[in-house]
N, C-alpha and C positions, 0 to 999 in steps of 0.2 A: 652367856651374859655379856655385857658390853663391858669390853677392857676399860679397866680404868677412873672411872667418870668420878665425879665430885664426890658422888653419893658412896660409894665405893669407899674410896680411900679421904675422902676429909679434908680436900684440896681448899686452900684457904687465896681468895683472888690477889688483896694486895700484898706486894715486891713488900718487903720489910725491910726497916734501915738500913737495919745491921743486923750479925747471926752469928754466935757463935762457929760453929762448922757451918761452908754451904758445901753439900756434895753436887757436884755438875753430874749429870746422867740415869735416866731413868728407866734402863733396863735393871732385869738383875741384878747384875755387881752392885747398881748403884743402890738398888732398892736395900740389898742385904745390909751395905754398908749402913744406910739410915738406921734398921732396923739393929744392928748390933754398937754401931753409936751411941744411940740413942740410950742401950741397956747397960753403955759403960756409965751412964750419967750425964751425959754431951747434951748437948739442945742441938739440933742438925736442922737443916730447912736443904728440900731439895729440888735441885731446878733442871726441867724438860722440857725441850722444845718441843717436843709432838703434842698433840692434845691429849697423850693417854700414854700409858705408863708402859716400857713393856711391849712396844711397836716396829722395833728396827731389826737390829739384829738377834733378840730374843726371840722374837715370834719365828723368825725365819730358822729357826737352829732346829736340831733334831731331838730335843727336849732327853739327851738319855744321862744317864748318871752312872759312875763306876770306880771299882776300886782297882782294878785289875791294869794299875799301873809296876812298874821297876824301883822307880828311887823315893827311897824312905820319905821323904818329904810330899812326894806327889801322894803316896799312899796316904800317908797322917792327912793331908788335907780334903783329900777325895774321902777317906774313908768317915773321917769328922762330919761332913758334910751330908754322906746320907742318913750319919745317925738324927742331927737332924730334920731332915726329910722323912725321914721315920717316923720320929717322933712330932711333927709338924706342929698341930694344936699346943700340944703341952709347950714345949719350948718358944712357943709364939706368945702363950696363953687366952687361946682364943677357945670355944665351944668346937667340938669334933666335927659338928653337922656344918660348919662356918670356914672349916680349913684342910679339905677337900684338897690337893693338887693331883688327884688323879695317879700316885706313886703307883708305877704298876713292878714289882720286883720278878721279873722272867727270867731273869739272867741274861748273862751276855756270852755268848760262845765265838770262842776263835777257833776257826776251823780251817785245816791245810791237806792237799793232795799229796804235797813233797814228803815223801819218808826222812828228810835229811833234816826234816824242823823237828822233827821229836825231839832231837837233843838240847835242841835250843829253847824247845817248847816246856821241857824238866826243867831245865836250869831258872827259866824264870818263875815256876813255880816255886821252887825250892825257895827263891828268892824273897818272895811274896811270901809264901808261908812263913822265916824269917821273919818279917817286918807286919806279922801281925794276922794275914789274911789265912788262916789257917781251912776256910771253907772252899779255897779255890781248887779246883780237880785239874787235873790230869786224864785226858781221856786218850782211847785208841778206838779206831774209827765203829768196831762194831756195835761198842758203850755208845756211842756218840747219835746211832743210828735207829739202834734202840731206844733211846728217850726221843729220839728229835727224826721219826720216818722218813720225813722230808731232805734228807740232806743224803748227796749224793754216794755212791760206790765207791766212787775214788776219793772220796776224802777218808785219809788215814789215823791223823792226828790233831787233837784239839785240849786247848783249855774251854776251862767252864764255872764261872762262879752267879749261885740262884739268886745271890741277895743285891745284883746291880740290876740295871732296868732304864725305868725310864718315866715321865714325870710332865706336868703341864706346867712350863716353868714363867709364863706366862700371868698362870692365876698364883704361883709360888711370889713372884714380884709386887702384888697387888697385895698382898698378904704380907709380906713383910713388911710395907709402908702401912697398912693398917695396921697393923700390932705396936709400930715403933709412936705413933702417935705425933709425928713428926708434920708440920707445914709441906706442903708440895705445890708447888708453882709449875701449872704444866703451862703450855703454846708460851715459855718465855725461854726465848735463845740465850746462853752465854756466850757473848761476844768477845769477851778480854777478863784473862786475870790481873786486875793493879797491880804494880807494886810499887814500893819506895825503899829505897837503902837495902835490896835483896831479900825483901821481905812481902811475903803477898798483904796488899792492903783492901782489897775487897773483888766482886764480880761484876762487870759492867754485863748488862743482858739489854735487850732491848724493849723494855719493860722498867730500866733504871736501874741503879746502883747500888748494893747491897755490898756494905762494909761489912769485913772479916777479917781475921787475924791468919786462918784455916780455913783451906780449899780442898777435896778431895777431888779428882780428876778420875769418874767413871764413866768415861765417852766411848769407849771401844776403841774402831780404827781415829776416831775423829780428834782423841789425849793429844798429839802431837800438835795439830793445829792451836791447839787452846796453850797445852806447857808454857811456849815460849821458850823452849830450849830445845835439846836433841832428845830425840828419844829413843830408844833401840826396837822399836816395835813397826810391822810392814802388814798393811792390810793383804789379805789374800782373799778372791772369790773361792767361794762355797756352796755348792748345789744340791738342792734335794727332790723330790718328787714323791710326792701326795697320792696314790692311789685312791678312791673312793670305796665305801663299801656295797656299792655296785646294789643298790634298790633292796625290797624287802627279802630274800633270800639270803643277804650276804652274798657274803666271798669262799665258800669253803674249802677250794682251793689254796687258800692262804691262810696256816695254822693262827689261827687266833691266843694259841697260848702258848706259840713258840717264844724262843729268846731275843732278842737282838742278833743275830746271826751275821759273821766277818768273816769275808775268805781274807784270809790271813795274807794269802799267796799276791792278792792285788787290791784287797783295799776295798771294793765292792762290798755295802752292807746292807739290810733290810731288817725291820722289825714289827710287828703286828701294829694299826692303828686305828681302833673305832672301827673295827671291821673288816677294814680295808689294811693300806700298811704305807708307811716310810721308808725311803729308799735314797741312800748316798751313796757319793766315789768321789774322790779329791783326784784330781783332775790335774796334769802339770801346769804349772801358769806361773805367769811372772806377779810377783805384788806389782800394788797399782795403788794410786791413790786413793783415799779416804772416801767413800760417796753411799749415799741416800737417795731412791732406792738404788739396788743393785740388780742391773739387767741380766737375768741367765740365757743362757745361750740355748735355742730353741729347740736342739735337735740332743740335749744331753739326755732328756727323757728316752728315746730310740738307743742312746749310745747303753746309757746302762739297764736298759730290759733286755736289749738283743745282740748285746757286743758279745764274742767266746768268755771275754773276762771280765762280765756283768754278774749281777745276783745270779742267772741261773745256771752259774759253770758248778757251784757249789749245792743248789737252791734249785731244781730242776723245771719245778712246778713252774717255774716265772719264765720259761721257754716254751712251755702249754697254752700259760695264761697271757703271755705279751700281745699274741698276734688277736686276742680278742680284745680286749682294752680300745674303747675308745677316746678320741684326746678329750671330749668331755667328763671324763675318768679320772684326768693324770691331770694334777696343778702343780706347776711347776714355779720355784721360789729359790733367790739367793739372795745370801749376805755376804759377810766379809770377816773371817777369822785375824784375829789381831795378832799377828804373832811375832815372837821374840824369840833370838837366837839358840835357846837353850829350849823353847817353847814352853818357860814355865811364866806367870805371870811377872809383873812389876807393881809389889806391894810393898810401899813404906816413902820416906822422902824423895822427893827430886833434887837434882844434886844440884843446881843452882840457883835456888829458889828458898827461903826458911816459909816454913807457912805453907807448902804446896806436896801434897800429899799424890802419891800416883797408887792408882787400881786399875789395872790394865791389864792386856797383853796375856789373855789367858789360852792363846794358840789355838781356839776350838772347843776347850775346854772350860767355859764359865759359868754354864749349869751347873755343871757337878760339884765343882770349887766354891765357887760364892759363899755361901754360908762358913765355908771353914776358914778363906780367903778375907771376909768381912771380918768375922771373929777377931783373923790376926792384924787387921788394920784398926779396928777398935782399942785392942792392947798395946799395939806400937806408941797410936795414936796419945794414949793416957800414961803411958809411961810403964805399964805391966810385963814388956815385953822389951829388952835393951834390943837396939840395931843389930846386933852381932852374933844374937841369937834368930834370927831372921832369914833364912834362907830364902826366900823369895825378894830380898831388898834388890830395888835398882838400880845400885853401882856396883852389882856385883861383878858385872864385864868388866869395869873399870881395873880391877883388882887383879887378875890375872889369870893364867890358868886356862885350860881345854875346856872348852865347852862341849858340853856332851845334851844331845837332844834326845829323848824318848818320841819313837816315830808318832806321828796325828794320825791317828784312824780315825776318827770323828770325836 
């Protein structure tokens, strides 16, 4: 179906005076935001520059979701968020047959060749099971090989948990703005947030001026431009590849109801998709500026089918199947992960600014979050939830202290 369109979600043409909240951005985060706003009691109106909801950096991401993070708080929010997605209709309160996002729950496996990550591979179970995820395994490679045929000899040691996966977060975003009941103003840019006396006084867009007290900043790499202040967040490119499901036979070379499958060792991942399948690798690169679209670089498709330390060092099948693939096969797409130093988001005020809300900077991670991520900016935002109990607030670099990052696997 067509993202997005009037009919869709209920987009109302004219700019309104004024608005209680206007949340700026209309992927995900901003969508979720609308829609858990909205159930705090707020009146939200939200503003996009694209003609459709759900077109920039959403579309472009690898749609997966999971819980199978380290720190307590990644877990509580990741894990909040696919009950959720779980539960999608009910908690939206929409018709089952109406809110579909395609949840596909395979699981996610990390999987490593090195005998010397076992230990380290326990430990973060252990950890996990602690803070709540009691279904995550522990595997040794012949368990591993056993469920999943496809995965190499030399892979020794792996985590495994069945209930992450993966999701069409795309039609998730469209869904959240229908159920919130919320105005939407798409093809209108925000241009400037006002303000007077350190206080936001409304959005200029170019479309006209919409007075507000509160502004939520869901732009992704682009928050910084808009703030008007510093922010601690650096776009990074991001690359995927599309495999096709290769005409009416399928693909049956490519397990359709494997997991999202990580060589642990380099970061190389793949996951089944529509037949065919998804394919990442985070790449060294410097942040760059903020930009729409994001050009990928032409020859990353060859780098991760047939590099030694591509999908199929782990994933064998995809060393069989690369040299058939033709490029009318493989669609090749990037965005731009917004990331912050700790790589966990920036939810709750900006520090120079009263009125200006930031949701941002979810390092790769804003599928999976959003929902739990919006929840906790709804509560901040109404007063349910003190600053301080806040972990994800962004001054928290301000305040002091190591910064400790959970590595980006996608």
């Amino acid at each position: 179906m067509a993202r997005g369109t009037e009919d869709d979600v209920g987009q109302h043409g004219a700019v309104p005076r004024s608005a209680e909240v206007v949340i700026v951005g209309g992927g995900i985060v901003g969508a979720a935001s609308v829609f858990f706003l909205a159930r705090a009691g707020l009146r939200p109106v939200l503003v996009e520059r694209a003609p459709a909801l759900a077109t920039a950096t959403t579309a472009v991401s690898a749609h997966c979701v999971r819980a199978q993070f380290s720190e307590p708080e990644n877990v509580a929010m990741m894990g909040e968020s696919l009950v959720v997605f779980a539960d999608f209709a009910a908690v939206l309160g929409l018709p089952p047959d109406e809110a579909d996002i395609g949840l596909r729950q395979q699981g996610y496996l990390f999987a490593s060749t090195d005998p010397a990550q076992r230990e380290p591979f326990a430990a973060r179970v252990a950890v996990q099971r602690s803070l709540g995820l009691q279904d995550v395994e522990l595997l040794d490679g012949d368990e591993i090989r056993r469920r999943f045929p496809f995965v190499a000899p030399e892979v020794v040691v792996g985590t495994f948990r069945g209930a992450d996966g993966w999701l069409d977060g795309c039609r998730a975003a469209e869904l959240f703005v229908k159920a919130s009941g919320a105005p939407v103003l798409l093809n209108t840019a925000a241009l400037e947030i006002e303000r007077a006396g350190g206080r936001v006084t409304g959005v200029r867009t170019d479309r006209g001026t919409i007075a507000t007290e509160t502004v939520i900043l869901a732009t992704g790499p682009f928050a910084g431009e808009l703030a008007g202040e510093p922010l601690p967040i650096a776009p990074l490119r991001r690359q995927r590849v599309i495999v096709s499901p290769g005409g009416t036979s399928g693909r049956p070379a490519i397990p359709q109801d494997g997991p999202l499958t990580i060589d642990a060792d380099t970061g190389a991942h793949w996951r089944p998709h529509h037949g065919g399948a998804l394919i990442a690798w985070g790449q060294p690169e410097d942040p760059g500026p903020p930009q729409w679209p994001v050009t990928p670089d032409p020859g990353f498709a060859d780098l991760v089918l047939t590099d030694p330390r591509g999908v199929g060092r782990i994933s064998p099948f995809w060393r069989d199947l690369a040299p058939r693939l033709a490029s009318r096969e493989i669609a090749l797409a990037a965005g731009q992960y917004t990331m912050t130093p700790d790589h966990k988001p920036l939810i709750g005020p900006a520090a120079e600014t009263a009125g200006l809300w930031l949701h941002t900077g979810y390092s790769g991670h804003g599928i999976m979050g959003s929902p739990g991520g919006a929840r906790l900016l709804a509560d901040l935002v109404v007063g349910r939830v003190a600053a301080a109990e806040n972990p994800f607030r962004p001054g928290r670099f301000a305040e002091g202290g190591a910064v400790v990052a959970e590595a980006v696997v996608l």
